[in-house]
C-alpha positions in Angstrom: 104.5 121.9 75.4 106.0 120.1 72.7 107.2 117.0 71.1 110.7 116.7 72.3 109.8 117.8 75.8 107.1 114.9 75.8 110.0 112.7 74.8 112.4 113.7 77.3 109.7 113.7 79.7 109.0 109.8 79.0 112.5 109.0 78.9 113.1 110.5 82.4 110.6 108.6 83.5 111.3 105.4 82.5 114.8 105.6 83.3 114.1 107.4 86.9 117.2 109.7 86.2 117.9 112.5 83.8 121.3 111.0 83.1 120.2 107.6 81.9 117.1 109.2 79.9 119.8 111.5 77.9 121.8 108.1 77.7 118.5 106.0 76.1 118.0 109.7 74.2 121.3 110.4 72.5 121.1 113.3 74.2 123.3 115.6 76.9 121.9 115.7 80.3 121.5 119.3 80.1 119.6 118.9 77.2 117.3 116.7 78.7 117.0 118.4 81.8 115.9 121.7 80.5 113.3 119.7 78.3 111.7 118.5 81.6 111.5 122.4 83.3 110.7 123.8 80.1 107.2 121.6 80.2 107.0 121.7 83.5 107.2 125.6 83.2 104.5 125.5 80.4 102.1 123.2 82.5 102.5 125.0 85.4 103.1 121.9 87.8 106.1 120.1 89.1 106.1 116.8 87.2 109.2 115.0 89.2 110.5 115.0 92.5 113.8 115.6 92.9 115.3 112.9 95.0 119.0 112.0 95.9 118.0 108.4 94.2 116.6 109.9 90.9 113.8 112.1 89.5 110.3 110.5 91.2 106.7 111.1 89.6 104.8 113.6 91.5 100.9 113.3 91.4 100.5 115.3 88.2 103.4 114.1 86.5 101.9 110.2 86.9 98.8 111.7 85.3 100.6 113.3 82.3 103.1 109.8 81.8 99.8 107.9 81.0 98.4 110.4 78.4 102.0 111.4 77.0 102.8 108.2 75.1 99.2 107.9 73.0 100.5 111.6 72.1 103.7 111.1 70.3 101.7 108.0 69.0 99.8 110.5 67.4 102.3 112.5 66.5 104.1 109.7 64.6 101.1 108.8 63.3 100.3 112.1 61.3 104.4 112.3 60.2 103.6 109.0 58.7 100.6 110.0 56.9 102.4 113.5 55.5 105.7 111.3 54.7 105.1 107.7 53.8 107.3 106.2 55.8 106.5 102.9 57.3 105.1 102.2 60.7 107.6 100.7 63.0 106.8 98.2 65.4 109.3 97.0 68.3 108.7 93.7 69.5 110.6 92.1 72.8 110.9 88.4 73.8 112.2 86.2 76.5 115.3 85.3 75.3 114.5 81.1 75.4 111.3 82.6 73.0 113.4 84.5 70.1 113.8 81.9 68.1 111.5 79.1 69.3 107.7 80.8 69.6 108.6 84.6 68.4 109.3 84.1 64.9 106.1 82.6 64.4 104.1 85.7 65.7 106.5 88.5 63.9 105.8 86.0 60.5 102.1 86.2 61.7 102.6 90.3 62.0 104.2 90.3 58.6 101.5 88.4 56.3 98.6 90.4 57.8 100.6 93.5 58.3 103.9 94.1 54.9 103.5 97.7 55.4 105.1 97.6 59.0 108.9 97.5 59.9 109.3 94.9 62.6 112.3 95.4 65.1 112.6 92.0 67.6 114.7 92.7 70.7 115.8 89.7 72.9 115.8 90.5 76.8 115.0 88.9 80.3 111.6 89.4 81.7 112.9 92.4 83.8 113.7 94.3 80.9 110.9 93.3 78.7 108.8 94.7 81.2 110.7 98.1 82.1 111.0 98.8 78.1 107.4 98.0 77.3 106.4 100.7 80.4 109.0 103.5 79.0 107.5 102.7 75.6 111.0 101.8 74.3 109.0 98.4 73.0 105.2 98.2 71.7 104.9 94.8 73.3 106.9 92.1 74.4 106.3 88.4 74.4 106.8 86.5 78.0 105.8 82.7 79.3 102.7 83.6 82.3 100.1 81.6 83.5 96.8 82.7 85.3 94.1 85.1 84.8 96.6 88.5 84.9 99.8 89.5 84.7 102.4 88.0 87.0 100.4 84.7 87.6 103.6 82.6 87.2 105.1 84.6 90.2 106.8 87.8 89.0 105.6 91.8 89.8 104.6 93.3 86.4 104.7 97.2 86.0 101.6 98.7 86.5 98.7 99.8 83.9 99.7 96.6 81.5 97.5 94.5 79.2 97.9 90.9 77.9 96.8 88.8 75.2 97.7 85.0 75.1 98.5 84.0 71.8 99.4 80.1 72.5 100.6 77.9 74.9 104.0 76.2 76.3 103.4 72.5 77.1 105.5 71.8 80.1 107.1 67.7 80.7 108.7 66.4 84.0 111.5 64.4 82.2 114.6 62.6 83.0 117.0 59.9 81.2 115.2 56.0 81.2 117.6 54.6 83.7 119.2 58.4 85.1 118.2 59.5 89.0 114.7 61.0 89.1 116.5 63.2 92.1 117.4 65.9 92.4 115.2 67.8 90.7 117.4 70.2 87.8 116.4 73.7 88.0 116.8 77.0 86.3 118.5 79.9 87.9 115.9 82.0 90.1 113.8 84.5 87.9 113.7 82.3 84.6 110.3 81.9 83.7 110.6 77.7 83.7 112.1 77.9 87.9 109.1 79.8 88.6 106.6 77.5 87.1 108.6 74.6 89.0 108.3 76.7 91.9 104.4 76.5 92.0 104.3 72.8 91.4 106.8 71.7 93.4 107.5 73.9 96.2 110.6 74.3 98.7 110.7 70.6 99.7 112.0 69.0 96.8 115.5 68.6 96.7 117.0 70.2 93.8 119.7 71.3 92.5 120.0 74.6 90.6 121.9 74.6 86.5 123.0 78.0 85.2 120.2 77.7 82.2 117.6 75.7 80.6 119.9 74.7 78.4 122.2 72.7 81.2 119.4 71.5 83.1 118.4 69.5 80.1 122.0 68.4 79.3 122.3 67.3 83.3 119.0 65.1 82.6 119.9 63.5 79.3 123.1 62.1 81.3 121.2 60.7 84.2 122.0 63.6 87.1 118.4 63.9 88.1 114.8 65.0 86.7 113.9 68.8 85.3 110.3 70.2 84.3 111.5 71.6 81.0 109.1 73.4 78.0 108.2 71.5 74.7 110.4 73.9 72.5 113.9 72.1 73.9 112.8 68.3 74.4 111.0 67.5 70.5 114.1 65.4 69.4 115.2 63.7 73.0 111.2 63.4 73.7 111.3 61.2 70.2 114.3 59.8 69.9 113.7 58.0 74.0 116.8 59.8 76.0 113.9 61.6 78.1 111.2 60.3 78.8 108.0 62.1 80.3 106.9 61.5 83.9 103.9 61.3 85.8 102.9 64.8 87.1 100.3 63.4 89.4 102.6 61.9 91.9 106.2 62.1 92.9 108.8 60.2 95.4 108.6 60.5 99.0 112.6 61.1 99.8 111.7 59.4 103.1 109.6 56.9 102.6 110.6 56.2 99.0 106.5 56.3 98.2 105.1 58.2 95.8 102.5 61.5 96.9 100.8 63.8 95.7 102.2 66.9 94.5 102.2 69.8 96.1 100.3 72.8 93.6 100.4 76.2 94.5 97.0 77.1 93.2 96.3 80.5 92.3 93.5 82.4 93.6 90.7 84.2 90.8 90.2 87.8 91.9 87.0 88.0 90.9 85.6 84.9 92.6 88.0 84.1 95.2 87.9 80.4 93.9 91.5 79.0 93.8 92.7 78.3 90.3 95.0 75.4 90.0 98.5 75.7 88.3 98.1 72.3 86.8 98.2 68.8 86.4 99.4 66.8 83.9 101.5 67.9 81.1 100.6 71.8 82.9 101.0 74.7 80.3 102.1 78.1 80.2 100.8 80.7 78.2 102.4 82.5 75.9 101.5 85.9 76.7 101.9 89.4 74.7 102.0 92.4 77.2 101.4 96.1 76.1 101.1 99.5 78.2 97.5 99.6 78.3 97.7 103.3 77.5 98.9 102.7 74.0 96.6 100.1 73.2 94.5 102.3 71.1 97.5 102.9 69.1 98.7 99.5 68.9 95.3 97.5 68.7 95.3 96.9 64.6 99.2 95.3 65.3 97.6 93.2 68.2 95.3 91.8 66.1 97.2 90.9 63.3 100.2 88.9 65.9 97.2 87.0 67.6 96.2 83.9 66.2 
């Protein structure tokens, strides 16, 4: 067993198929897939199961993909040491977070932490999550809420760890004279449409924008209301073309009176009490997600991008 067969090993993994591990590798799929029997020749076990949709885990193969990671950590680790070189550290974020929370973090990382490299990638939530799990990024930075992983409404990968290093105010705005229906959202998936989602639920009538970024145009002209983050409303928020509204009741579309909102609470695993989303001015938090695998490798750059 060595070092490039651990790689290619990894890769295959991640990618479920030889051909988009050699891709992700530089590599030839021939290459690749003689790294894979090779190691699976010196371990004695088959590690994937070959399937006419891709290469699937087997038993001990699952079991190796959670030790095989903190290896080439290591590995890196003492090439380091006998080299110099500098540690580098990949960092992911929602793409709406790049340049609004994450440069605070990586300027965070780089105070406590010159000696590192920093590399920032901007992705969606899906492919924060599927890098972080191949280990193609250390951590990634995503908008969550809840006790765990996936609160907000999304399926995470699974042995992941978390670390909430601030908070996104959220605001129910619209324009002082505009509509205050429909409600604006954001295309399904985005991080914002899930969080109006759980407040909210199906019997609003909304009407769904392309991106944050329209929904909050859409509002400032009068089209209807949108819950939007703190990061896009500062100037409208001060200048008066938004202005906040009340999160404890909204308009009955019948009756024209105003009700209570409809929460989605959450339910705590531990206790089984139900854990509500939010009320006023309801926050997400913004949340830094590791493979809990690596975290002994990673734990000194955790600490320095928390707060």
């Amino acid at each position: 067993m060595d070092l490039r067969q651990l790689r290619g090993f990894v890769a295959v993994a991640g990618a479920g198929t030889v051909t988009g591990a050699a891709n992700n590798l530089g590599l030839a799929p021939a290459s690749v897939s003689e790294q894979v029997r090779r190691l699976e020749d010196s371990l004695g076990v088959a590690l994937f199961e070959r399937t006419p949709q891709g290469m699937r885990l087997t038993g001990p193969g699952a079991t190796l993909l959670t030790r095989a990671q903190g290896l080439l950590d290591h590995a890196d680790e003492v090439r380091r040491a006998v080299t110099g070189g500098r540690r580098q550290v990949r960092i992911g974020a929602l793409e709406m977070l790049a340049a609004a929370k994450l440069a605070a973090v990586v300027r965070r990382l780089a105070e406590r932490r010159p000696d590192l490299e920093v590399e920032v990638r901007s992705l969606t939530r899906q492919a924060l999550l599927s890098e972080v799990a191949r280990g193609e990024l250390d951590a990634a930075l995503l908008l969550d809420s809840g006790t765990r992983i996936g609160g907000l409404g999304f399926t995470p990968p699974p042995d992941m760890d978390f670390l909430d290093v601030g908070e996104v105010r959220l605001y129910l705005v619209a324009a002082p004279d505009g509509d205050r229906e429909p409600l604006l959202v954001s295309a399904p998936g985005c991080s914002i449409r899930l969080a109006a989602d759980q407040l909210f639920g199906a019997g609003v009538p909304r009407r769904e924008m392309t991106s944050i970024a329209t929904a909050r145009e859409w509002t400032r002209q009068g089209f209807g209301r949108a819950l939007l983050p703190d990061f896009v409303l500062e100037a409208d928020l001060a200048s008066g073309a938004l202005v906040p509204l009340d999160f404890a009741t909204q308009t009955d579309p019948a009756s024209g009176t105003l009700t209570p909102l409809d929460f989605a609470p959450e339910t705590d695993p531990a206790s089984g009490a139900l854990i509500p989303f939010g009320s006023d001015a309801p926050t997400l938090a913004l949340r830094l997600v590791w493979l809990r695998s690596r975290e002994a490798a990673l734990r000194d750059v955790l600490y320095a991008m928390s707060a």
